[in-house]
C-alpha positions as a Markdown table, in Angstrom:
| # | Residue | x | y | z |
|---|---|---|---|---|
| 1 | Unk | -9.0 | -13.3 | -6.0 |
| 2 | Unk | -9.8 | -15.4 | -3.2 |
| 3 | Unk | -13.5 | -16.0 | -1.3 |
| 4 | Unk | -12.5 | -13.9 | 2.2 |
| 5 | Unk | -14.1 | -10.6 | 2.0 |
| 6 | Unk | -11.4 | -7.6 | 1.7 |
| 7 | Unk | -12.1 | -6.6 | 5.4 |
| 8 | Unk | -11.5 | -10.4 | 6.6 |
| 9 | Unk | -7.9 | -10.2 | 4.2 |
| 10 | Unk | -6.6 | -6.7 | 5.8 |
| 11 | Unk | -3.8 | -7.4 | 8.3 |
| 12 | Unk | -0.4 | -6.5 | 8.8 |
| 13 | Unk | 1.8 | -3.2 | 7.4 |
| 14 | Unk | -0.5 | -1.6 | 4.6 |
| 15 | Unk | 2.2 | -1.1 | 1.6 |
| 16 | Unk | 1.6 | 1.9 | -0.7 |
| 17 | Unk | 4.1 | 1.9 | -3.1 |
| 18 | Unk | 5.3 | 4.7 | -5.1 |
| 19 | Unk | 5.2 | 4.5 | -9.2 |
| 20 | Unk | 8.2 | 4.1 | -11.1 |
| 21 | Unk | 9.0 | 6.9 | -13.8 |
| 22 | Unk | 12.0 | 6.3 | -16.5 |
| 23 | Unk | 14.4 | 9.1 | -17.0 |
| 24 | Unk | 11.6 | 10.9 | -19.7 |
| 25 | Unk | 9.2 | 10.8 | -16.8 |
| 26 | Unk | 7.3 | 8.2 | -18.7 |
| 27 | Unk | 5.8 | 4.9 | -16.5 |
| 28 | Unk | 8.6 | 2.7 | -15.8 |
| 29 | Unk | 6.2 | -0.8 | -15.0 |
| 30 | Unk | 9.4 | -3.2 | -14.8 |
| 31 | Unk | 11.0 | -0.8 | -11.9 |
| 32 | Unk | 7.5 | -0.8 | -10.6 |
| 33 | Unk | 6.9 | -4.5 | -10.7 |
| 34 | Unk | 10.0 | -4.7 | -9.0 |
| 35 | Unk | 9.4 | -2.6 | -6.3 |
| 36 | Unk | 5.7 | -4.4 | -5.7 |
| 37 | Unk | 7.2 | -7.7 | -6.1 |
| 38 | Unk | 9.9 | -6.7 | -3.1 |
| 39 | Unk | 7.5 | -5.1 | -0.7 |
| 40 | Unk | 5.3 | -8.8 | -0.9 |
| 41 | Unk | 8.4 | -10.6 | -0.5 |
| 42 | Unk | 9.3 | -8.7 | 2.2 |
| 43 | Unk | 5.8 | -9.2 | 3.9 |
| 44 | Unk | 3.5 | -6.6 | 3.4 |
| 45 | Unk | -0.1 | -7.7 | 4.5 |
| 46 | Unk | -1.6 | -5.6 | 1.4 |
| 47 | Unk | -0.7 | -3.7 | -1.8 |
| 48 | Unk | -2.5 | 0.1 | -2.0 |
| 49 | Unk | -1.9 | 0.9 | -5.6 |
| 50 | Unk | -1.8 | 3.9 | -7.5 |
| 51 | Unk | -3.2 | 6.2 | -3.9 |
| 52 | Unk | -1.4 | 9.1 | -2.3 |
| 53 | Unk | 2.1 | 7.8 | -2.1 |
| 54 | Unk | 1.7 | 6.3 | -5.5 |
| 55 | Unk | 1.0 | 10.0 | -6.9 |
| 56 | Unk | -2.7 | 9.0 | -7.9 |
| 57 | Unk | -3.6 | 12.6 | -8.8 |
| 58 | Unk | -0.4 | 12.4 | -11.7 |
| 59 | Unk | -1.4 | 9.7 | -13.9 |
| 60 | Unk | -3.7 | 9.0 | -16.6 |
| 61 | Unk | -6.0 | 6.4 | -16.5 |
| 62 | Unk | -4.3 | 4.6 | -18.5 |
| 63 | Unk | -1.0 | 4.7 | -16.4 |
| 64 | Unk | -3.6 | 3.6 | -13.9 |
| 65 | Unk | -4.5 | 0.6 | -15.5 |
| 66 | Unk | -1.8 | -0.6 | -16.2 |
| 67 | Unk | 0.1 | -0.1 | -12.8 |
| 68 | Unk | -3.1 | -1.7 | -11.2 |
| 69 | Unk | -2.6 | -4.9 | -13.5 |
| 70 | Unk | 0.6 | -5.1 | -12.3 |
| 71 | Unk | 0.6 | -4.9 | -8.9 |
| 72 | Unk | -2.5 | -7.6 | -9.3 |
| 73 | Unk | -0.1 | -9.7 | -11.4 |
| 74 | Unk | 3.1 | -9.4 | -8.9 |
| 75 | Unk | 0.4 | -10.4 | -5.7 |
| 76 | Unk | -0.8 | -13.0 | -7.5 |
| 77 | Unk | -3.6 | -13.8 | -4.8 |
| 78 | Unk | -0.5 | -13.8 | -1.9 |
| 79 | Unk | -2.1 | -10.1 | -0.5 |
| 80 | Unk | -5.3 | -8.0 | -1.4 |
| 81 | Unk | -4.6 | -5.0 | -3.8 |
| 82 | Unk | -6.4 | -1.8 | -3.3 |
| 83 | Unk | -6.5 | 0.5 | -5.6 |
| 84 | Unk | -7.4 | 4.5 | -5.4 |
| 85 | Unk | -10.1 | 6.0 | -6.4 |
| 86 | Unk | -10.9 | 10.1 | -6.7 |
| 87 | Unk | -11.8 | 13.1 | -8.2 |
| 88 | Unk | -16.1 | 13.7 | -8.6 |
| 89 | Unk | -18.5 | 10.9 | -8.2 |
| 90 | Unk | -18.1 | 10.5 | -12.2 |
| 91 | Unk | -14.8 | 10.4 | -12.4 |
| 92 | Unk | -14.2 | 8.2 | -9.1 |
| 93 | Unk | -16.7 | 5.5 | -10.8 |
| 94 | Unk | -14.9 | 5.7 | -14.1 |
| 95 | Unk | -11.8 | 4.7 | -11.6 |
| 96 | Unk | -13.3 | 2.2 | -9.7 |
| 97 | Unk | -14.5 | 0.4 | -13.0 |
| 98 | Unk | -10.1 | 0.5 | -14.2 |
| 99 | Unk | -9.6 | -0.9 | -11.1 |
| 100 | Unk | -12.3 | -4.1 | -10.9 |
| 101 | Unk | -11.3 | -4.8 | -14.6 |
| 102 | Unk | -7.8 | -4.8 | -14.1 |
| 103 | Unk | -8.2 | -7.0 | -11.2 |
| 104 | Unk | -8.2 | -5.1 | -7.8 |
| 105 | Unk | -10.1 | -6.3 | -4.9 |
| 106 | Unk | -11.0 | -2.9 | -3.6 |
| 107 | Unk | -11.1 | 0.8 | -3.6 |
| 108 | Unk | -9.7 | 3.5 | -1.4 |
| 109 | Unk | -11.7 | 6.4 | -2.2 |
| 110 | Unk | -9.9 | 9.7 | -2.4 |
| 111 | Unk | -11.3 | 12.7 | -0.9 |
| 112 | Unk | -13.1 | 14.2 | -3.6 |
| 113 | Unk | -11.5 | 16.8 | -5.9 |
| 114 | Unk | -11.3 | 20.3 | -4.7 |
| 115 | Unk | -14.9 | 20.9 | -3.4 |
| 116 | Unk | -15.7 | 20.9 | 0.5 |
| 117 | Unk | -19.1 | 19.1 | 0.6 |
| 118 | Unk | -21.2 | 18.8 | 3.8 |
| 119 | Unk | -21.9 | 15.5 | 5.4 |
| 120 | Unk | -25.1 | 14.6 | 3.2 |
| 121 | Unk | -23.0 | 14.9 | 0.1 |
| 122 | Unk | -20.5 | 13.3 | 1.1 |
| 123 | Unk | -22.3 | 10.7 | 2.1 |
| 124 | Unk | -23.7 | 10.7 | -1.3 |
| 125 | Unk | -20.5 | 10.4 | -2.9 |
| 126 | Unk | -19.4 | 7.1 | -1.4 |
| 127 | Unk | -22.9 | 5.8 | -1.8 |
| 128 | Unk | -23.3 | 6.2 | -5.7 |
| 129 | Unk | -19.5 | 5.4 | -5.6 |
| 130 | Unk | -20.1 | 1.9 | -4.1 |
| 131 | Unk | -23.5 | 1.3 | -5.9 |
| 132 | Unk | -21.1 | 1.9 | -9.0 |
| 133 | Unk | -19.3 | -1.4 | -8.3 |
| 134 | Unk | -18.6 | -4.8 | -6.7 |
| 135 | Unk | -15.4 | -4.0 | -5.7 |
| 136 | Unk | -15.2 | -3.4 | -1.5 |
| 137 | Unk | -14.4 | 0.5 | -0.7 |
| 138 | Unk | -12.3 | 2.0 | 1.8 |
| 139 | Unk | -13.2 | 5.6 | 2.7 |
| 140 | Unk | -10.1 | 8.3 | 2.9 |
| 141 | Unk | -11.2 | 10.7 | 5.7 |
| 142 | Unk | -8.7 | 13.8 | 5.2 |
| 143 | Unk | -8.7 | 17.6 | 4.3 |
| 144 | Unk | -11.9 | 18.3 | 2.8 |
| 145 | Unk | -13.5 | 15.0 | 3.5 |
| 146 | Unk | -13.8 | 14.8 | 7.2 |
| 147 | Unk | -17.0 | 12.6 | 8.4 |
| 148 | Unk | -19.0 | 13.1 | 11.6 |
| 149 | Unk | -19.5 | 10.1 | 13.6 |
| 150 | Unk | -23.2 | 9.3 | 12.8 |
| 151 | Unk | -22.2 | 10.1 | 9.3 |
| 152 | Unk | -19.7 | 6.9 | 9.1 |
| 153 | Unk | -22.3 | 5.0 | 11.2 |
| 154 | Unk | -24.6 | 5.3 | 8.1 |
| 155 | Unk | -21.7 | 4.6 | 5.7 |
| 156 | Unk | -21.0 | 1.2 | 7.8 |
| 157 | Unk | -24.4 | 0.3 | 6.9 |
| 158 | Unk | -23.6 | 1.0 | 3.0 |
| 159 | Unk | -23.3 | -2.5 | 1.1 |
| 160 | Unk | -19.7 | -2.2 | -0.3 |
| 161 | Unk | -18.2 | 0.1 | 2.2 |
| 162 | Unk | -16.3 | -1.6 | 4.5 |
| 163 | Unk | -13.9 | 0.9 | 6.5 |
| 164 | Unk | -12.3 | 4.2 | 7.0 |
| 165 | Unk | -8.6 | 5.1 | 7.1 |
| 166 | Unk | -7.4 | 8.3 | 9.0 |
| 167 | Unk | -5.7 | 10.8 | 7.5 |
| 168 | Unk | -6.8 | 13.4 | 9.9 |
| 169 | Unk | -5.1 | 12.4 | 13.2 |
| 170 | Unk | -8.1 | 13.8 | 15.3 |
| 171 | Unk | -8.6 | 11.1 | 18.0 |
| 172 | Unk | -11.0 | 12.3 | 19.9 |
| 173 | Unk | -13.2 | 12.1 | 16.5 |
| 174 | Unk | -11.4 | 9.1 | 15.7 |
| 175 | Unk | -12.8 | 8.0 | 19.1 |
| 176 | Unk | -16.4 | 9.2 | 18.5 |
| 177 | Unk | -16.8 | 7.4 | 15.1 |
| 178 | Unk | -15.3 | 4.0 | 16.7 |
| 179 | Unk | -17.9 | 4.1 | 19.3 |
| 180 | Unk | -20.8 | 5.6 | 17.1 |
| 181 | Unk | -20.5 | 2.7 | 14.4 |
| 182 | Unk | -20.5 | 0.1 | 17.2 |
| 183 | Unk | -23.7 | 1.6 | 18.3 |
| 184 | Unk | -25.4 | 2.0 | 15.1 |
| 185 | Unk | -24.1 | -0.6 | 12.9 |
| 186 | Unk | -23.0 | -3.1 | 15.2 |
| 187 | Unk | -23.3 | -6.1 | 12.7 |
| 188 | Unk | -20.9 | -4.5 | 10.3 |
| 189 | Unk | -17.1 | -5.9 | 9.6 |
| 190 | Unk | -16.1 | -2.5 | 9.5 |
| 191 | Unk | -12.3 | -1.6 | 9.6 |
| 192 | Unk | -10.2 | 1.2 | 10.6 |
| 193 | Unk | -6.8 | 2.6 | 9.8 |
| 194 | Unk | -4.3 | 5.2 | 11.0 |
| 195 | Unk | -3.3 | 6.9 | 7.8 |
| 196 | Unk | -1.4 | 9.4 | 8.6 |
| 197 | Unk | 1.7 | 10.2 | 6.4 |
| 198 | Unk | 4.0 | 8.6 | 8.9 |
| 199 | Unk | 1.5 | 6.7 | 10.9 |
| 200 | Unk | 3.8 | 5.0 | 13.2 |
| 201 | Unk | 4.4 | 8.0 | 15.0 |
| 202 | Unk | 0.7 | 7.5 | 16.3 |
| 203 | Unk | 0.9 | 4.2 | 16.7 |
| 204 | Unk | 0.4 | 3.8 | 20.8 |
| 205 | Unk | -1.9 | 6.2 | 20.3 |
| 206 | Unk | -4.1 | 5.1 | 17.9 |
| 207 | Unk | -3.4 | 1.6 | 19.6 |
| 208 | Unk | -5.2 | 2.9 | 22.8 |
| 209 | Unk | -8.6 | 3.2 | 20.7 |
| 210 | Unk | -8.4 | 0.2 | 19.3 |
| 211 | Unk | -6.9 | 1.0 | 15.4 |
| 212 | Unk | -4.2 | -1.5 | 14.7 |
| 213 | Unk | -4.0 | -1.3 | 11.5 |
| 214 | Unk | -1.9 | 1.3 | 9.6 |
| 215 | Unk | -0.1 | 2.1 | 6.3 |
| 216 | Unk | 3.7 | 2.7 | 6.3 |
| 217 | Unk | 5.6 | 4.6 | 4.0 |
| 218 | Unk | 8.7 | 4.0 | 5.7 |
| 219 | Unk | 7.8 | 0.3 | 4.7 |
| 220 | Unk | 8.5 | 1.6 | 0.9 |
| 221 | Unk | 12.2 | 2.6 | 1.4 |
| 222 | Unk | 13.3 | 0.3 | 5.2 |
| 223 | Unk | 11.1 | -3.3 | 5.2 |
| 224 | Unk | 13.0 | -4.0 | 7.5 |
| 225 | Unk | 12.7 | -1.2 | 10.2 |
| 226 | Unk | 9.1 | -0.8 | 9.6 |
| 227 | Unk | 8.6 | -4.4 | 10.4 |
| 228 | Unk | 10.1 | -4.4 | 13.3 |
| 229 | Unk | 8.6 | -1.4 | 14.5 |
| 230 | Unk | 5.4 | -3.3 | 13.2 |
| 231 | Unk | 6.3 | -6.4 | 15.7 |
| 232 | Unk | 7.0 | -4.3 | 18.6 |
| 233 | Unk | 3.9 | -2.4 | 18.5 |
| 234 | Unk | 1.5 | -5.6 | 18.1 |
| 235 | Unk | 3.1 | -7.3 | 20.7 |
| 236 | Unk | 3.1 | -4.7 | 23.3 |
| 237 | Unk | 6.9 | -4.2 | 23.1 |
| 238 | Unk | 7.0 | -0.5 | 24.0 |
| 239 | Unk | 10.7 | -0.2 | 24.4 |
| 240 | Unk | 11.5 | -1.5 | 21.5 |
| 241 | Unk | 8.6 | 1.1 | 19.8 |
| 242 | Unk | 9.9 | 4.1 | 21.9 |
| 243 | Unk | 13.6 | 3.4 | 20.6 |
| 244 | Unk | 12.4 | 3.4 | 17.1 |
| 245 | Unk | 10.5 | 6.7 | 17.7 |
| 246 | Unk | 13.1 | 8.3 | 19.4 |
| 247 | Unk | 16.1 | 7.3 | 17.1 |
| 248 | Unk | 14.3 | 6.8 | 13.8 |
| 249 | Unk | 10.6 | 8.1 | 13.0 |
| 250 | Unk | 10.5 | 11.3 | 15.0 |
| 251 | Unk | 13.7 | 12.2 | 13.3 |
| 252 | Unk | 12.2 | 11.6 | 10.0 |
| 253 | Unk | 8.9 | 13.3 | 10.9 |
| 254 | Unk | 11.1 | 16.5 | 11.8 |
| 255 | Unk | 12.7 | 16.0 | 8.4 |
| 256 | Unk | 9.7 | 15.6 | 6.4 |
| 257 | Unk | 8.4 | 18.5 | 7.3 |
| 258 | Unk | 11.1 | 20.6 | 6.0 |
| 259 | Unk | 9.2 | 20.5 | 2.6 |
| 260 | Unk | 6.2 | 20.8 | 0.7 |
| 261 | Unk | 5.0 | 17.3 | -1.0 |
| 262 | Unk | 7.8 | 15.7 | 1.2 |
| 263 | Unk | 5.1 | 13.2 | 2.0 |
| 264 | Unk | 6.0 | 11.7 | -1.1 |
| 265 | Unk | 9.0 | 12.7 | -2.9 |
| 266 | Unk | 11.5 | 11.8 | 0.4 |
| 267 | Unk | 9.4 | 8.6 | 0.4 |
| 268 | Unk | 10.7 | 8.1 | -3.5 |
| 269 | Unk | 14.0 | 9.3 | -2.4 |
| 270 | Unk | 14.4 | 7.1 | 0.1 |
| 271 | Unk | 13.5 | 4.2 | -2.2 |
| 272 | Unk | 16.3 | 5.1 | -4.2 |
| 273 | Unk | 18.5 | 5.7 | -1.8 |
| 274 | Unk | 18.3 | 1.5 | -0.7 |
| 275 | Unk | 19.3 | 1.0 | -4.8 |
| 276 | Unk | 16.3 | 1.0 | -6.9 |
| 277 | Unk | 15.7 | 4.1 | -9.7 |
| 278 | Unk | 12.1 | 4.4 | -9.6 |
| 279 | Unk | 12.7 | 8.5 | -10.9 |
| 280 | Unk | 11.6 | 11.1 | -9.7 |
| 281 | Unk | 8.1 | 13.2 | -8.4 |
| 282 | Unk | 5.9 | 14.1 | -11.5 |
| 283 | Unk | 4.7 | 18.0 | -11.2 |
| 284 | Unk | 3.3 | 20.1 | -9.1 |
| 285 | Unk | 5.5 | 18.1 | -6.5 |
| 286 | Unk | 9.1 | 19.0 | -6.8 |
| 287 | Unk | 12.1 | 16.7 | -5.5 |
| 288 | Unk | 13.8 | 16.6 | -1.8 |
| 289 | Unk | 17.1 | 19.2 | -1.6 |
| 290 | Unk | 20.0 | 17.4 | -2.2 |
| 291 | Unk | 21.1 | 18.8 | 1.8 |
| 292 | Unk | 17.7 | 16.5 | 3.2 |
| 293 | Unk | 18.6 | 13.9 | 0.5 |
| 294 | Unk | 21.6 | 13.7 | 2.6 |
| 295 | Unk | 19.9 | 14.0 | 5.9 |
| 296 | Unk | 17.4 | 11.2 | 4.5 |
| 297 | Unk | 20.3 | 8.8 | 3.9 |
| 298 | Unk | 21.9 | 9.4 | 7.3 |
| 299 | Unk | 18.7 | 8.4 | 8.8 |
| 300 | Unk | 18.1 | 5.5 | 7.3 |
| 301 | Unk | 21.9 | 4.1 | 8.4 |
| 302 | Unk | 21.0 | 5.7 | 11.8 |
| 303 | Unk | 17.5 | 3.3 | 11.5 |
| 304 | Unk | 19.0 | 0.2 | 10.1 |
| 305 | Unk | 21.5 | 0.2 | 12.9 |
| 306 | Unk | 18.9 | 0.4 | 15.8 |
| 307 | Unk | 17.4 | -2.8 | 13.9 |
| 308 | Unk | 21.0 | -4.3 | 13.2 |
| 309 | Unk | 22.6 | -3.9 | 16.6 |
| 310 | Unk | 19.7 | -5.7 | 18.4 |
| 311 | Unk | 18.4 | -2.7 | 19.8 |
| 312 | Unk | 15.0 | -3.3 | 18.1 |
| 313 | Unk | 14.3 | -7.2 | 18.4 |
C-alpha cells in the first residue's frame, strides 16, 4: 500500500469486476486474476472487489478472502483495491477484518442486510463499522440505506469514513448532501460517486453537481468504450458523450431492464462474450435469455464501432 490516503488515490473509471466461477460453480481465481489483471492493464483508476457486480451476497468468506488477495496481488500497489463489506454491523466487521488482512485499502459498505433502519441507526452502523478497523470506508447509499443530508454531514466527520457512492439516483438529495457536508464538515476529504448500475447514463447530470467520479460496469465487458466515454465526459466533449448515449448506453439501459438481476448477469455475459469464461450467476440470480445474449452481443459490435470508426475520439 502506498502513504496517499484512499480518498487522495480515487480517480478515474471505478472497475468492479465480476468473480469467476468454473463449470461446477466453484471459484475460478485464475479466470479471476485474469480478468483483474486486464481491467488494470487496460487503465482502471481502482479495483472494487468482491461488491455488487462481483456478487458479494454469493460467496463465503472464504471465497472472499481469497478473491480479495488476489485482486491485491494483480494491483500490486498500481490502483487502490476496495473491497465490500455488508450484512449486520457484526457481520460487516467480520468482513472488513478479511479484507484489511488480505490486503485491501478500503471498504465499501453494503447497505445492511434486510432491515430498514432510521437515520440514527444507520449512522450507528457505519460508526462501529469504521471504529472496527483501519481500513478507509466508503458508504453505499441505496434501497434501504438512504442518508439525509445532515446525516452524511455527521458521517464526513467520522474518522475512517471518507465518501458516499450513489446508488439511488436522486439528485436533488444528491444535491442537498453535497452542499450539507460542505457546510458542516468543511475540512473533510470527503468523496462522492455516481453508482448507479449504469452510471454513465447520468453522467452530465451528476457532472452538473459536481460528482465526477463513477463506477462502470460497461468497463468489465468494453475498456475500451467505457474509456472513451470516460475521456469525453472529463473533458467536456459532449458530442462525443451524447453519441455514446444515444448509440451505445441508452440501448443497453433499455436492454438491461428486460430482466431481473440483469445488473449483473448481462454484465458477466458480456464479459464472456469479448472471450473470457468467467461462468455463470450463482443463485438466486439466474442467467440473461439466450434472445438478450444475442441482443447484448449486437450492442457491443454496435459500441465498438462508434469507438472504431472515429465517431468517439
Amino acid at each position: 500500500m502506498t502513504s496517499a490516503s484512499l480518498a487522495e488515490r480515487l480517480d478515474g473509471l471505478l472497475f468492479f469486476p465480476v468473480t469467476a466461477y468454473g463449470p461446477d460453480g466453484a471459484l475460478d481465481l485464475e479466470i479471476y486474476r485474469a480478468h483483474v489483471r486486464a481491467g488494470i492493464e487496460a487503465g482502471a483508476g481502482a479495483v472494487f472487489a468482491c461488491c455488487g457486480t462481483g456478487e458479494f451476497h454469493a460467496l463465503t468468506p472464504e471465497e472472499f478472502h481469497d478473491c480479495v488477495v488476489a485482486a491485491v496481488e494483480e494491483s500490486a500497489g498500481r490502483v487502490p483495491v476496495v473491497a465490500g463489506a455488508g450484512y449486520g454491523t457484526a457481520l460487516a466487521i467480520q468482513y472488513a477484518k478479511l479484507a484489511e488482512r488480505a490486503g485491501a485499502d478500503g471498504l465499501l459498505a453494503m447497505p445492511p442486510y434486510l432491515v430498514v433502519a432510521d437515520q440514527e441507526g444507520l449512522i450507528r452502523h457505519y460508526s462501529a463499522l469504521a471504529g472496527a478497523t483501519d481500513l478507509d470506508i466508503i458508504v453505499y447509499q441505496r434501497d434501504n440505506a438512504v442518508l439525509a443530508p445532515e446525516s452524511v454531514a455527521r458521517l464526513a466527520k467520522v474518522p475512517g469514513v471518507i465518501g458516499l457512492k450513489d446508488g439511488l439516483g436522486d439528485l436533488d438529495l444528491m444535491q442537498r448532501i453535497v452542499s450539507a457536508v460542505r457546510a458542516g464538515a468543511p475540512d473533510e476529504d470527503f468523496r462522492y460517486f455516481n453508482g448507479l448500475p449504469t452510471a454513465e447514463l447520468t453522467g452530465l447530470a451528476y457532472r452538473g453537481i459536481g460528482v465526477t467520479l463513477y463506477s462502470s460496469a460497461v468497463f468489465c465487458f468494453v475498456p475500451e468504450l467505457a474509456l472513451a466515454f470516460h475521456k469525453a465526459l472529463m473533458t467536456g466533449d459532449d458530442e462525443t458523450v451524447n453519441k455514446l448515449l444515444d448509440g451505445f448506453y441508452r440501448p443497453l439501459v433499455e436492454l438491461r431492464n428486460q430482466g431481473r438481476g440483469y445488473a449483473v448477469s448481462l454484465v458477466k455475459a458480456g464479459v464472456r462474450l469479448r472471450g473470457l469464461d468467467v461462468g455463470e450467476v450463482r443463485p438466486p440470480l439466474s442467467e440473461p435469455s439466450p434472445a438478450h445474449v444475442k441482443e447484448l452481443a449486437d450492442l457491443i459490435e454496435r459500441g465498438m464501432a462508434l469507438v472504431g470508426d472515429g465517431e468517439a475520439r
